[in-house]
Structures are given as structure tokens and as C-alpha cells.
C-alpha positions in Angstrom: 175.7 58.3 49.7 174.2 55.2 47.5 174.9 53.2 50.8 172.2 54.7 53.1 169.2 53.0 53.6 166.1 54.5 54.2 162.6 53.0 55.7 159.2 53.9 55.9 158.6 56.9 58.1 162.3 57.9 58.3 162.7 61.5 58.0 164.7 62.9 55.1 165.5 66.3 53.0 164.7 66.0 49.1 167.7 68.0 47.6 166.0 68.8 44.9 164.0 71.3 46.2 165.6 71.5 49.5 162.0 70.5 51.2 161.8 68.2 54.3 159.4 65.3 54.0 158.6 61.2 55.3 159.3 58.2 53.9 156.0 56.8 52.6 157.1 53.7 50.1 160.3 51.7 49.6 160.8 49.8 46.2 161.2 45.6 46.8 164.9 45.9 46.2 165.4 49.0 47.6 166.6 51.4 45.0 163.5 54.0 44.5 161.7 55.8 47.6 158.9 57.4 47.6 158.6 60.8 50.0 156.1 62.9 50.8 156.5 66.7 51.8 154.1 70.0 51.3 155.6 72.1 48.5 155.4 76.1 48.9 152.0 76.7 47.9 151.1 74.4 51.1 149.9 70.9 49.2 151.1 67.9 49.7 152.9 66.4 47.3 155.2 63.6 46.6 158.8 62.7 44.9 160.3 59.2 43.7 163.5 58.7 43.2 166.7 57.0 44.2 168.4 57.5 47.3 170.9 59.8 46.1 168.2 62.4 45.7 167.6 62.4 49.2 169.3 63.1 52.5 168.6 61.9 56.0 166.4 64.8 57.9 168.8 67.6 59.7 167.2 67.2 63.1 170.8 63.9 63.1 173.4 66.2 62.5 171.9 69.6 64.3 172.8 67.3 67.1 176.1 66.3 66.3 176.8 69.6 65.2 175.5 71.1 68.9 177.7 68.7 70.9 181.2 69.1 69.4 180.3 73.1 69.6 179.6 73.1 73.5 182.8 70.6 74.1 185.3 72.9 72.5 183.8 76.5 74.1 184.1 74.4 78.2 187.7 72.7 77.7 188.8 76.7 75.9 187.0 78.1 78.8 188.4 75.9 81.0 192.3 76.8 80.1 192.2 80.2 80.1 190.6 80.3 83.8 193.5 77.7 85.0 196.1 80.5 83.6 
């Protein structure tokens, strides 16, 4: 996962503590981002690290996920009515 790139303001999850948060600093070469999120006592707080701490923000594959699911359920649907 070393090879994704992340920018200021992209969404991501911080594994760590399994807490969504934004994109608020990006080192010159890259390697460290800064995020901030609101921990579970509601304040805002922040993590650095590299990228392999992080993830890119559920809302990208909830949608994926939601496609493939409704495609497979019509074409099944689909078959057993032709039958």
C-alpha cells in the first residue's frame, strides 16, 4: 500500500485507531502525512505518519462494494424468471 498517494483534504481512515479523519499536511517528498480526526472523547486531534498507517476513507469502496452486490442479485433474478 506504500504506493498510494495522498493530498491535502483527501479523506482517509487512520488504522491505528480505526478513526476517520482529513488530510491536513503532506511532507516535501511525500513520505509522512499529517491527519486530523476527533478522538472518542470528541477533540480534535491529530496523527503523523507514513502512508502505510493510513487508508483511503470507506465512502471509495462502500461504492464499489454496492455495485458488484446489485449486478449479481438482477442477472440471478433474471435467470430464474426466464426458467
Amino acid at each position: 500500500m506504500s504506493n498510494i498517494t495522498y493530498a491535502v483534504g483527501d479523506k482517509v481512515t487512520i488504522l491505528d485507531v480505526n478513526k476517520q479523519g482529513e488530510v491536513t499536511e503532506v511532507s516535501e517528498d511525500g513520505t509522512q502525512i499529517t491527519v486530523k480526526y476527533t478522538d472518542d472523547a470528541g477533540v480534535e486531534a491529530t496523527e503523523t505518519g507514513t502512508a502505510d498507517k493510513f487508508a483511503p476513507a470507506g465512502e471509495q469502496s462502500s461504492e464499489d462494494t454496492s455495485s458488484e452486490g446489485s449486478t449479481g442479485s438482477d442477472e440471478e433474478g433474471s435467470e430464474e424468471k426466464g426458467e
